[in-house]
N, C-alpha and C positions, 0 to 999 in steps of 0.2 A: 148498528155498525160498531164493529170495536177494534182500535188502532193496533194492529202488531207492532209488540215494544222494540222488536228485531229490529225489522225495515221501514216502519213508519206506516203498512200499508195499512187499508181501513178494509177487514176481512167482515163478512156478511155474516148476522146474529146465528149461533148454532155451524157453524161452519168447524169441522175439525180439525184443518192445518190451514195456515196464514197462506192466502193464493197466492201471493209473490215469493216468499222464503223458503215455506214450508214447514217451518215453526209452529208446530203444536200447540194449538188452542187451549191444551190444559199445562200447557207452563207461559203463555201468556201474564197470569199472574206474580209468580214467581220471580219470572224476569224482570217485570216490572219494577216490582220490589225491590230486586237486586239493584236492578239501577238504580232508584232513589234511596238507598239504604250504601251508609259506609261502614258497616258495621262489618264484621270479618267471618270466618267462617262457620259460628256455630259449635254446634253440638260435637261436629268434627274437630274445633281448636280446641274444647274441652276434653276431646278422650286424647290427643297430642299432648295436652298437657299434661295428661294426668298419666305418659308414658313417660313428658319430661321428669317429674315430678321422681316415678319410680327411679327412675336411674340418676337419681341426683340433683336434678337440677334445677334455676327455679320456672316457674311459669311466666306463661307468655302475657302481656297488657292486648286488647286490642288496638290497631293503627291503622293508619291511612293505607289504600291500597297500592298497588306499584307495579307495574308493567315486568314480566316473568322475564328472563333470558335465557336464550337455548343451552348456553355450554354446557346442562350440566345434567338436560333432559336425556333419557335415555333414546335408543331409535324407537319409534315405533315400528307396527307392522308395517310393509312397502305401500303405498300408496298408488292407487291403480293410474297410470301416467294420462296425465287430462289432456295432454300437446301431441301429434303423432310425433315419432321420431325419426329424425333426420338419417341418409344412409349409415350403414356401419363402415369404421374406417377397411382400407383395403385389405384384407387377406392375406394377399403376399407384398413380400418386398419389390417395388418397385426394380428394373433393371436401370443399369450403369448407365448415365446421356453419353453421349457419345461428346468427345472432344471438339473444341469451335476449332476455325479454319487458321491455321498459322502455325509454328513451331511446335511440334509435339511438345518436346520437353519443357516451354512457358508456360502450355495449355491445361497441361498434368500439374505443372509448380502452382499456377494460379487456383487452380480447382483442388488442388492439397490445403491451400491455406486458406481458402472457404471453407472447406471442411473441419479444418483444426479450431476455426473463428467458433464455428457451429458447435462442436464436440464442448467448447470451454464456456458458453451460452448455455449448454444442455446440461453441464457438471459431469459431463462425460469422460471420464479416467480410462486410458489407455495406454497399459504396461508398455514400456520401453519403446515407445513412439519417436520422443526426441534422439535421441543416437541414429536412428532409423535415416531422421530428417535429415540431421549432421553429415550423414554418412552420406544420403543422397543428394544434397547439395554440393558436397564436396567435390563428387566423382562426376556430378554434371550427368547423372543419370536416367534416360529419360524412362528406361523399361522401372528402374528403383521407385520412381515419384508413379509410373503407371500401377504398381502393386500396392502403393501404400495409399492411394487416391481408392482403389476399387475395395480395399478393406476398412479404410474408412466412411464410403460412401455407405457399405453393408452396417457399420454400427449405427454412423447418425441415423440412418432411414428407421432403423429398427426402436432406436430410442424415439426419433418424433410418430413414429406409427403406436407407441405404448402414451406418448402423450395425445395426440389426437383420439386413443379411448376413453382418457382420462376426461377429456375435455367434454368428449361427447356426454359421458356418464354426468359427468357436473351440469351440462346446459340442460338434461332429459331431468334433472334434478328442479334447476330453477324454472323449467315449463312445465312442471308440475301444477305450480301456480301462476307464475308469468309467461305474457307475448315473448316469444323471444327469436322474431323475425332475424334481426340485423346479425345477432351472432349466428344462426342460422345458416345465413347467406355466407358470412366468414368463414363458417365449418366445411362449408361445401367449398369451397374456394379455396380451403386449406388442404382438404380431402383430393382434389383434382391436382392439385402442386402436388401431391406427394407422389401421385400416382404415374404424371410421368415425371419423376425423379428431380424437379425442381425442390432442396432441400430449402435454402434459404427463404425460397420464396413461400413454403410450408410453415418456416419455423417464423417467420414474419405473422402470415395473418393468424396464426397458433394465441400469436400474444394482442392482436388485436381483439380475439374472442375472450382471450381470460380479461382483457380492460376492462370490453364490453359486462359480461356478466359481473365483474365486479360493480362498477358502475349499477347493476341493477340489484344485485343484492344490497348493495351500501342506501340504494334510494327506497329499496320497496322492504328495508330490516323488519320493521314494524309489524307488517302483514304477514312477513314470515313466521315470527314469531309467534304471533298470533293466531297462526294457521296452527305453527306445532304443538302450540300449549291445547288450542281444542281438539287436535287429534290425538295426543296425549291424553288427554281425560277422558276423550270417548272410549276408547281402549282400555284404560280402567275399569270403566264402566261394563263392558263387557267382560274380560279380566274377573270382575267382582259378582260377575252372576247376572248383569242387567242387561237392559237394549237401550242405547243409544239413538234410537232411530228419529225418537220424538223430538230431539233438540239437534238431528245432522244437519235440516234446511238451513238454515243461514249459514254455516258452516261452507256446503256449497254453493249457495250462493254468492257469500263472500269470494271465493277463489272465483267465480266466473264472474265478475267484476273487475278483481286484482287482473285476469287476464285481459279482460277488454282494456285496463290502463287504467281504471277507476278508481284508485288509493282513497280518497275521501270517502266512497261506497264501500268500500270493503272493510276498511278498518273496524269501523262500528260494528259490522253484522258477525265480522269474525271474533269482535273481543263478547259480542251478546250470545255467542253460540256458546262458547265458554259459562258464562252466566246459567244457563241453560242445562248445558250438561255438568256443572257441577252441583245442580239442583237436584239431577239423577246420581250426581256419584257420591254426596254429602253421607244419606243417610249407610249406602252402602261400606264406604270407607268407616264409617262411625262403626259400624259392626266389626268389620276386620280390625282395625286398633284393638277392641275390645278383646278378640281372641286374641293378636299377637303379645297383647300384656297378660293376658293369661301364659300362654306358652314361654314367655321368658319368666315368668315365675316358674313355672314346671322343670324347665332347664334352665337355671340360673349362665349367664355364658361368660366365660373366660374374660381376664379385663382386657385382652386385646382387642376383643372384640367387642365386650362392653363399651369400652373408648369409641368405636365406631358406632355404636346402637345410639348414643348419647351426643355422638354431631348427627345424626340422621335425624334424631328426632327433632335436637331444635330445633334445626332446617327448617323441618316439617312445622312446625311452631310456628317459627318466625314468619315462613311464606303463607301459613293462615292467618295470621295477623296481618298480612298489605294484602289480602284477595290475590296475591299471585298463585294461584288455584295450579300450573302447570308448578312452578319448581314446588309445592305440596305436595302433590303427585309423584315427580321425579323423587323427590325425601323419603317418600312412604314407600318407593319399589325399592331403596336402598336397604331401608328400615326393616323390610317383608324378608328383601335376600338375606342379611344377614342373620335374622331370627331361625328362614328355613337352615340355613348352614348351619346354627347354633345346636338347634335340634336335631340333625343329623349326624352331625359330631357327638354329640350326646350317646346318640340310638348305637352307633359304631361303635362305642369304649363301653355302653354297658354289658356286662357277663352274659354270656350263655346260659342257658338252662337248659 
């Protein structure tokens, strides 16, 4: 029996993927490794350096590793959504509620300035509204407040109907990888207010779902991140000519843990898929540097853009020196674009023949 470094599980001698993770039996070692080894990236920190190097600057020391951050990672490809999705919001604009029982012209004044409350909550600008008011207040208007109630009703509804996609598209975003019952049940609840025409009561549970999901991005950062940076390097990996396949299992595994609520199980298997796939993407990245410092020798590039090649690369340096393996990745897609631009500007200004 030999323990998968992944999950901990104790997979049967000759067995080709870890039966719990799915982690490939022939990076078992590897991983291993990775984990008792602080050492940094390798053969890879050495061809970054030695891109640092050509364009000026000095080389990198090996250091301690350091947990990756998103800001700066590019998107990956869409990720096939692990949670179903809750309805889409409604179609059309809801219709006008009809006025409560008592003085037209209170009922219209009262339901004007829920509306204005709502329109200034929303950041909602609407040209020449106030003289409108002025003017309808003044003359004790009830048909005046009935026109500018039903033209109001039609903006907010259309602004919180563009926020309730909004919202939806963010929570199909965090059940990607998390449970996300409670804002769920908010969204439908927000989605039925809007539909018969209760605005406030829309733009209310609206902000109780963004709390919500806040609330679960701020607690479960970690896992996300960690999710992005090994979807990031896998996509390298493919990107670069390889399969990914042998280091996915933990990967997903991790996310179906993160959704069961599991942060202490997921964390680990999603930061060893990483491990994993950057054991697959080491040597092939090693390759590409190699050509891209070929190709900037061949086209020497502008120093506007030089300036740029020369923070990419340390990036790329520095995040191989703390193992943060994803903003590496992120450095060396900046590093690739700006080279392929280099080159193509190049190919464009030289002569005809």
């Amino acid at each position: 029996m030999t323990e998968c470094p992944a999950c901990g599980f104790e997979a049967e001698a000759g067995s080709a993927t870890c039966a719990q993770c799915g982690l490939s039996s022939a990076l078992f070692e590897p991983v291993r490794a990775a984990i008792s080894d602080d050492s940094p990236g390798g053969s890879s920190l050495a061809e970054a350096n030695a891109i640092v190097a050509a364009v000026g600057l000095p080389t990198m020391n090996p250091g301690a590793a350091s947990l990756s951050t998103p800001a700066r990672f590019p998107a990956p490809s869409p990720i096939p959504p692990l949670a179903p999705h809750p309805p889409s919001p409604p179609a059309e604009l809801p219709e006008l509620p009809a006025l409560s029982a008592g003085d037209p012209l209170q009922s219209a004044r009262r339901q004007v300035e829920e509306y204005v409350t709502l329109a200034r909550r929303l950041a909602l600008e609407i040209p020449g509204l106030e003289p409108r008011l002025h003017t309808a207040v003044a003359a004790a208007d009830a048909q005046s407040f009935e026109t500018i109630r039903a033209e109001l009703f039609v903006r907010v509804a259309a602004r919180l109907t563009e926020e309730l996609e909004r919202t939806y598209a963010r929570r199909n975003e965090v059940a990607a990888l998390l449970e996300t019952a409670t804002p769920d049940a908010e969204l439908d609840s927000a989605r039925e207010a809007l539909g018969r025409g209760d605005l406030t009561g829309t733009h209310r549970r609206l902000r109780r779902v963004e709390e919500g999901l806040d609330l679960l991005e701020q607690e479960w950062e970690t896992v996300r991140i960690l999710s992005l940076e090994a979807e990031l390097v896998a996509e390298t990996v493919r990107e670069l000519g390889g399969d990914p396949l042998p280091a996915l299992g933990p990967l997903s595994e991790g996310r179906r843990r993160a959704r069961t609520g599991d942060r202490s199980g997921a964390e680990p298997l999603l930061a060893r898929s990483t491990l994993a796939l950057w054991h697959l993407c080491a040597p092939l990245l090693t390759q590409r540097l190699s050509e891209l410092r070929t190709e900037i020798g061949t086209h020497p590039p502008p120093d506007a853009t030089s300036s740029r090649l020369q923070t990419d690369a340390l990036e790329m340096a520095r995040a191989l020196e703390k193992r943060n393996y994803g903003g590496a990745v992120a450095a060396y897609r900046r590093f690739r674009d700006e080279v392929a631009h280099t080159g193509a500007v190049a190919s464009s200004s030289s002569p005809s023949h």
